[in-house]
Every structure is written in structure tokens, then in C-alpha cells.
C-alpha positions in Angstrom: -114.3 -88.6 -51.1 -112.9 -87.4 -54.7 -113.2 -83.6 -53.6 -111.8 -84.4 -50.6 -108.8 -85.9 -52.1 -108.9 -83.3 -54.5 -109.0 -80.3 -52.7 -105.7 -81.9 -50.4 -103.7 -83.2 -53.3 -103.9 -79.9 -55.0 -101.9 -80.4 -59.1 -100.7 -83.8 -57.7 -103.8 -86.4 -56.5 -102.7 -90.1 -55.4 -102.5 -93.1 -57.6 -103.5 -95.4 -54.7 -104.4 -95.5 -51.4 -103.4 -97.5 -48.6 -104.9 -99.3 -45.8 -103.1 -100.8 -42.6 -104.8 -103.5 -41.1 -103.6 -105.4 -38.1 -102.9 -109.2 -37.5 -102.8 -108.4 -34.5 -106.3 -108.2 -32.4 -104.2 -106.1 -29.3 -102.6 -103.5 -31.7 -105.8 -103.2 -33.4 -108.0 -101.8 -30.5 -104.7 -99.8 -29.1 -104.2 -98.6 -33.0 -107.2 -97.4 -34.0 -109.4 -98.4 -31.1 -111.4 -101.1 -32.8 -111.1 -104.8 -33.4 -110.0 -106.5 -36.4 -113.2 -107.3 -37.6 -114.4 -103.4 -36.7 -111.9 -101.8 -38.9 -112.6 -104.5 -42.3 -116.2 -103.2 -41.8 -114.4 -99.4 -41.9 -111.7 -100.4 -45.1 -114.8 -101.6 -46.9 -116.4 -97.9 -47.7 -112.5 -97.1 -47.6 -112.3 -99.5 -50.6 -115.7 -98.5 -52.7 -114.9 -94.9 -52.7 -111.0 -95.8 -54.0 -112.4 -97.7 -56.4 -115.1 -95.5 -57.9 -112.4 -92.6 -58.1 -110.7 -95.2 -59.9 -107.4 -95.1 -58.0 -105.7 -98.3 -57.1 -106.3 -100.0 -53.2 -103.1 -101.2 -51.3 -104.0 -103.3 -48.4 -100.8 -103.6 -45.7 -100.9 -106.2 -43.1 -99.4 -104.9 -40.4 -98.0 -106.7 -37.1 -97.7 -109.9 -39.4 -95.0 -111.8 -37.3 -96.2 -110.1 -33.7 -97.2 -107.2 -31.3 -96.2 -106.7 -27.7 -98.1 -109.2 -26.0 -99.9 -110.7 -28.2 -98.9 -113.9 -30.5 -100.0 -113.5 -34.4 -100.3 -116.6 -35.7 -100.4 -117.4 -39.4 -104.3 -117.8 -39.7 -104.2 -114.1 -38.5 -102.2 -113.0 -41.0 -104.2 -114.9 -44.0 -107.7 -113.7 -42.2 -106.5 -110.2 -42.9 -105.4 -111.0 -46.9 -108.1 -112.6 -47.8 -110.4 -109.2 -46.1 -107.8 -107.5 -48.2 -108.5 -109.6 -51.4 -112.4 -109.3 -51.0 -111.9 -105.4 -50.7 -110.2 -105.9 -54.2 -106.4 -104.8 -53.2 -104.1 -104.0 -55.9 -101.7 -105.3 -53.9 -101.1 -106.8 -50.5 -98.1 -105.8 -48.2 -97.2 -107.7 -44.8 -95.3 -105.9 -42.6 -93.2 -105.7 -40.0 -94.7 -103.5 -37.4 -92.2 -103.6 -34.5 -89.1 -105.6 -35.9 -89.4 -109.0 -34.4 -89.5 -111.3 -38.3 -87.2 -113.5 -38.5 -85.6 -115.3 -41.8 -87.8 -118.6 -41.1 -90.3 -116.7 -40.2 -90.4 -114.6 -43.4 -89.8 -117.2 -45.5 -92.9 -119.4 -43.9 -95.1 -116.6 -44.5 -94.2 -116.2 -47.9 -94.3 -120.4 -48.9 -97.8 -120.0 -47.1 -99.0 -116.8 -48.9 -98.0 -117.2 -52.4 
């Protein structure tokens, strides 16, 4: 993992990595053709190597208000910050994915989250 990183980053390595994980169960499996659950068990050797090369972990939920399809609910979104919290995240992103948040929405998610 560190001479991989290396050898790609050349003069300029990252300062933190990022992993996208999905509220959604649908965009998971048509993402990265696993489940939710699947690609946790994936972030988590994602997580120990970041660590160990001591570079900080971002963990972004993504499809946090929807996906084609498929309803997110809020216990969705807090499944996937509290994997991102037990993978020690530096930080924690909700996202997005395909522009359907509203303000209420948005503003829920954030009274819930914080």
C-alpha cells in the first residue's frame, strides 16, 4: 500500500484518502457490485493500511437523500457513519449523489447527525 502510493504520487503523496460508501443498497451493488455490508468489509483493510502510512481517512456517504429506485432512509445514512466512525474517519462527508436533497431534507440530516 505505501509503495503503491508512492510510486503513483511521485514528489507529491496524498494527505488523506477517501472512501465512498453508499446509503443506498441498489447503487451499492450497481456501483461497485457489492452490498453495503460487502464493501465496509473492503473500507476496513482500506482504513488499516491509511492509517498505518499515517495519512488521514475521509469516509463520504454517498446517495444520502436517494438513488433511482431506491428510498434511503435516515437509518441508512447513520448505518454507513457509524461504519465510517468505527473505521476511524477523519472526517465524514454526506453527499448528494444524483441531486434530489432538498433544504428540509438537508437540514433533518444535519439536526440528526450532529
Amino acid at each position: 500500500f505505501p509503495v503503491t502510493i508512492a510510486a503513483t504520487a511521485g514528489e507529491f503523496p496524498p494527505e488523506k484518502i477517501v472512501i465512498f460508501g453508499s446509503a443506498s443498497e441498489v447503487f451499492s451493488k450497481k456501483n461497485i457490485n457489492c452490498s453495503k455490508a460487502e464493501s465496509m468489509e473492503r473500507f476496513s483493510e482500506v482504513a488499516r493500511k491509511t492509517k498505518e502510512c499515517g495519512m488521514q481517512l475521509r469516509g463520504t456517504v454517498s446517495c444520502a437523500f436517494g438513488f433511482y429506485g431506491d428510498k434511503v432512509t435516515m437509518e441508512d445514512v447513520t448505518e454507513v457513519v457509524t461504519n465510517f466512525r468505527e473505521l476511524d474517519c477523519d472526517d465524514i462527508n454526506i453527499a448528494d449523489t444524483i441531486g434530489v436533497a432538498t433544504v428540509t431534507a438537508t437540514q433533518s440530516t444535519a439536526t440528526v447527525l450532529v
